[in-house]
C-alpha positions, 0 to 999 in steps of 0.5 A, spaced: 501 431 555 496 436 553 498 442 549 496 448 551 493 450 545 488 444 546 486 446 553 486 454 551 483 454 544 488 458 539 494 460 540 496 469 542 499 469 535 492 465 532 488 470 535 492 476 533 492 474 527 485 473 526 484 480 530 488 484 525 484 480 519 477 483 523 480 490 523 483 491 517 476 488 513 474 495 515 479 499 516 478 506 512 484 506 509 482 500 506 475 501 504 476 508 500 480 504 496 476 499 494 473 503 488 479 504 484 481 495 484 475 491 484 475 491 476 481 490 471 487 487 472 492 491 477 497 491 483 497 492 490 504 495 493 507 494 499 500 489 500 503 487 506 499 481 510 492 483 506 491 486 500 486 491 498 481 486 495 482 480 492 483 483 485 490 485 487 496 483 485 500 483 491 506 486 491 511 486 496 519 484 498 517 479 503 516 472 499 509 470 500 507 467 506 514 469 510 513 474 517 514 481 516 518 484 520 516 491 522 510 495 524 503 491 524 506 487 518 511 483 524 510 476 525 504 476 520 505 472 513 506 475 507 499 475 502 504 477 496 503 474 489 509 476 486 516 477 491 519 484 488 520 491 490 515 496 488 520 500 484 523 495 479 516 491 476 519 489 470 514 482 470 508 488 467 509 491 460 508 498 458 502 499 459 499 492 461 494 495 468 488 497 469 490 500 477 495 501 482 493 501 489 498 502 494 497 504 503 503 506 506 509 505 501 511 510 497 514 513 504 519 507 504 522 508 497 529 513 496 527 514 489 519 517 490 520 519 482 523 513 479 517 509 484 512 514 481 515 513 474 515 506 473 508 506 477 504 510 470 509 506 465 505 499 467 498 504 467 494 504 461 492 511 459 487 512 463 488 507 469 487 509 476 493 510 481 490 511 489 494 511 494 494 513 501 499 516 504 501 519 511 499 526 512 504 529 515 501 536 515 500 535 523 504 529 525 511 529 524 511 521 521 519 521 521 519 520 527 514 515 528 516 510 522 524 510 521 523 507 515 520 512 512 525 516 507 520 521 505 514 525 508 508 528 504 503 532 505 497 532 501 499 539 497 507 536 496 505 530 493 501 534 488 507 537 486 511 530 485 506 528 481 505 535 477 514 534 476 513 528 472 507 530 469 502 524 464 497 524 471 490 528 472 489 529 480 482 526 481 482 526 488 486 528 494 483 528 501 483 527 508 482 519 510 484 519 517 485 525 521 491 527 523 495 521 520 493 520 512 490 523 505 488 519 499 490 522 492 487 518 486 490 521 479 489 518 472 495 517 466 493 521 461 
Protein backbone atom coordinates (compact mmCIF):
# COMPACT_ATOMS: atom_id res chain seq x y z
CA UNK A 1 0.00 0.00 0.00
CA UNK A 2 1.12 3.50 -0.98
CA UNK A 3 1.53 6.18 1.70
CA UNK A 4 -0.21 9.23 1.32
CA UNK A 5 2.69 11.20 1.03
CA UNK A 6 3.93 9.16 -1.93
CA UNK A 7 0.47 10.06 -4.09
CA UNK A 8 0.34 13.73 -2.51
CA UNK A 9 3.75 15.02 -2.44
CA UNK A 10 4.98 16.30 0.98
CA UNK A 11 3.48 16.14 4.00
CA UNK A 12 1.29 19.34 5.72
CA UNK A 13 4.03 19.73 8.43
CA UNK A 14 6.86 19.50 5.29
CA UNK A 15 5.03 22.10 3.51
CA UNK A 16 4.71 24.16 6.35
CA UNK A 17 8.05 23.88 7.33
CA UNK A 18 9.18 24.98 3.93
CA UNK A 19 6.46 28.00 4.02
CA UNK A 20 7.95 29.20 7.31
CA UNK A 21 11.69 29.01 6.19
CA UNK A 22 10.34 31.05 2.69
CA UNK A 23 8.83 33.61 4.79
CA UNK A 24 11.42 34.14 7.47
CA UNK A 25 14.45 34.81 4.56
CA UNK A 26 12.66 37.99 4.15
CA UNK A 27 10.81 38.53 7.05
CA UNK A 28 11.76 42.45 8.09
CA UNK A 29 12.60 41.59 11.36
CA UNK A 30 15.27 39.36 10.32
CA UNK A 31 16.74 41.50 7.69
CA UNK A 32 17.40 44.76 9.82
CA UNK A 33 19.38 42.65 11.82
CA UNK A 34 21.63 41.37 9.62
CA UNK A 35 24.18 44.10 9.44
CA UNK A 36 24.95 43.69 13.15
CA UNK A 37 25.77 39.51 12.91
CA UNK A 38 27.46 38.63 9.56
CA UNK A 39 30.96 39.40 10.94
CA UNK A 40 32.69 38.20 13.90
CA UNK A 41 31.94 35.86 16.35
CA UNK A 42 28.52 36.28 18.20
CA UNK A 43 25.21 34.73 19.49
CA UNK A 44 21.55 34.55 18.37
CA UNK A 45 19.14 34.24 21.51
CA UNK A 46 15.93 32.67 21.32
CA UNK A 47 17.16 31.65 17.58
CA UNK A 48 14.32 29.56 17.54
CA UNK A 49 14.08 27.39 14.27
CA UNK A 50 15.98 29.90 12.31
CA UNK A 51 19.00 31.95 13.01
CA UNK A 52 19.22 35.50 12.18
CA UNK A 53 22.36 34.45 9.69
CA UNK A 54 24.23 31.71 9.45
CA UNK A 55 27.31 33.48 11.64
CA UNK A 56 25.11 33.06 14.63
CA UNK A 57 25.63 31.08 17.29
CA UNK A 58 22.35 30.02 18.28
CA UNK A 59 21.06 29.88 21.43
CA UNK A 60 17.84 28.61 22.81
CA UNK A 61 16.16 26.39 25.55
CA UNK A 62 15.21 23.75 23.23
CA UNK A 63 17.95 21.37 22.27
CA UNK A 64 18.62 21.50 18.62
CA UNK A 65 16.47 19.79 16.63
CA UNK A 66 13.66 19.25 19.46
CA UNK A 67 10.02 20.78 18.38
CA UNK A 68 9.12 23.95 19.86
CA UNK A 69 6.35 24.24 21.72
CA UNK A 70 4.49 27.74 21.25
CA UNK A 71 3.96 30.50 19.28
CA UNK A 72 5.56 30.03 15.16
CA UNK A 73 8.31 27.96 16.87
CA UNK A 74 5.72 24.83 17.45
CA UNK A 75 6.40 21.66 15.79
CA UNK A 76 9.15 23.30 14.15
CA UNK A 77 13.08 21.93 15.19
CA UNK A 78 15.31 23.78 17.10
CA UNK A 79 18.36 25.50 15.08
CA UNK A 80 20.30 25.96 18.43
CA UNK A 81 24.17 25.17 18.67
CA UNK A 82 24.15 25.62 22.20
CA UNK A 83 20.92 24.32 24.49
CA UNK A 84 20.79 27.17 27.40
CA UNK A 85 18.87 29.98 28.78
CA UNK A 86 19.85 33.49 27.37
CA UNK A 87 20.59 34.70 30.82
CA UNK A 88 23.23 32.13 32.22
CA UNK A 89 25.98 32.19 29.09
CA UNK A 90 28.59 30.92 31.17
CA UNK A 91 30.21 28.93 28.17
CA UNK A 92 31.42 32.60 26.75
CA UNK A 93 34.28 34.49 28.81
CA UNK A 94 34.05 38.11 29.67
CA UNK A 95 34.45 40.01 26.89
CA UNK A 96 34.75 36.80 24.37
CA UNK A 97 32.04 38.42 21.40
CA UNK A 98 31.63 40.62 18.81
CA UNK A 99 27.37 40.52 18.56
CA UNK A 100 24.37 39.79 20.26
CA UNK A 101 21.29 39.76 18.15
CA UNK A 102 17.99 38.64 19.74
CA UNK A 103 14.23 38.81 18.00
CA UNK A 104 11.61 38.61 20.44
CA UNK A 105 13.36 37.15 23.67
CA UNK A 106 14.25 39.63 26.25
CA UNK A 107 9.97 39.71 26.72
CA UNK A 108 10.24 36.23 28.04
CA UNK A 109 13.02 36.71 30.84
CA UNK A 110 11.74 37.53 34.73
CA UNK A 111 15.23 39.24 35.51
CA UNK A 112 15.37 41.78 32.10
CA UNK A 113 18.38 43.38 34.00
CA UNK A 114 20.34 40.40 35.07
CA UNK A 115 19.69 39.15 30.98
CA UNK A 116 20.88 42.78 30.10
CA UNK A 117 23.70 42.26 32.31
CA UNK A 118 25.06 39.03 31.53
CA UNK A 119 24.52 40.21 27.51
CA UNK A 120 27.11 43.41 27.76
CA UNK A 121 29.50 40.93 30.19
CA UNK A 122 30.23 38.50 26.86
CA UNK A 123 30.22 41.75 24.62
CA UNK A 124 33.74 43.48 23.89
CA UNK A 125 33.78 46.92 24.15
CA UNK A 126 32.78 48.20 21.41
CA UNK A 127 30.32 44.90 20.21
CA UNK A 128 27.10 45.61 18.98
CA UNK A 129 23.99 44.51 20.68
CA UNK A 130 20.51 44.82 18.32
CA UNK A 131 17.48 43.48 19.37
CA UNK A 132 13.77 43.57 18.33
CA UNK A 133 11.22 43.94 20.64
CA UNK A 134 7.58 44.04 20.85
CA UNK A 135 6.43 47.46 20.82
CA UNK A 136 3.98 47.94 23.08
CA UNK A 137 3.26 51.42 22.27
CA UNK A 138 0.03 50.52 20.64
CA UNK A 139 -0.57 47.10 21.10
CA UNK A 140 -1.14 45.45 24.58
CA UNK A 141 1.55 42.12 23.88
CA UNK A 142 0.72 40.76 27.22
CA UNK A 143 -2.19 40.04 26.35
CA UNK A 144 -1.21 38.28 22.91
CA UNK A 145 1.80 36.26 24.38
CA UNK A 146 1.16 34.92 27.84
CA UNK A 147 4.88 34.11 28.17
CA UNK A 148 5.88 37.44 27.92
CA UNK A 149 6.82 38.79 31.36
CA UNK A 150 7.72 42.01 30.68
CA UNK A 151 6.53 45.01 28.10
CA UNK A 152 8.72 47.41 26.33
CA UNK A 153 8.41 50.45 24.41
CA UNK A 154 11.01 51.91 22.62
CA UNK A 155 11.43 54.81 25.18
CA UNK A 156 11.24 52.21 28.30
CA UNK A 157 13.75 50.06 27.07
CA UNK A 158 16.31 53.06 26.75
CA UNK A 159 15.99 53.44 30.15
CA UNK A 160 16.96 49.85 31.06
CA UNK A 161 19.64 50.18 29.05
CA UNK A 162 20.57 54.08 30.87
CA UNK A 163 19.78 52.08 34.54
CA UNK A 164 22.66 49.64 33.82
CA UNK A 165 24.86 51.83 31.99
CA UNK A 166 28.37 50.73 29.59
CA UNK A 167 25.80 51.00 26.32
CA UNK A 168 25.68 53.90 23.75
CA UNK A 169 22.03 53.81 22.24
CA UNK A 170 22.70 53.84 18.31
CA UNK A 171 19.77 52.99 16.91
CA UNK A 172 15.99 52.62 18.34
CA UNK A 173 13.31 52.67 15.90
CA UNK A 174 10.05 51.19 14.42
CA UNK A 175 10.69 47.95 12.21
CA UNK A 176 6.73 46.88 12.09
CA UNK A 177 4.32 49.03 12.76
CA UNK A 178 2.26 48.72 15.40
CA UNK A 179 3.94 45.49 16.56
CA UNK A 180 7.92 46.06 16.78
CA UNK A 181 11.03 48.41 17.38
CA UNK A 182 14.49 47.90 16.82
CA UNK A 183 17.42 49.22 19.20
CA UNK A 184 21.15 48.69 18.57
CA UNK A 185 23.43 50.09 21.18
CA UNK A 186 27.06 49.43 21.87
CA UNK A 187 29.34 48.49 25.09
CA UNK A 188 31.35 51.46 25.72
Amino acid sequence: MRRITDLFGKGRAARKRERLEREAVNHPERLVLLPYCTVGKGIDVGCGYRKTHENCIGIDIVPKGESGQYGCVKGMPSAADICTSGDTLTMFVDGELDFVVSRHNLEHYVDVIKTLLEWQRVLRVGGVMALVLPDETNLNTVVLDPSHKHAFTPESFRRYLDLIGGFEVKECREVLANWSFLCVAVKT
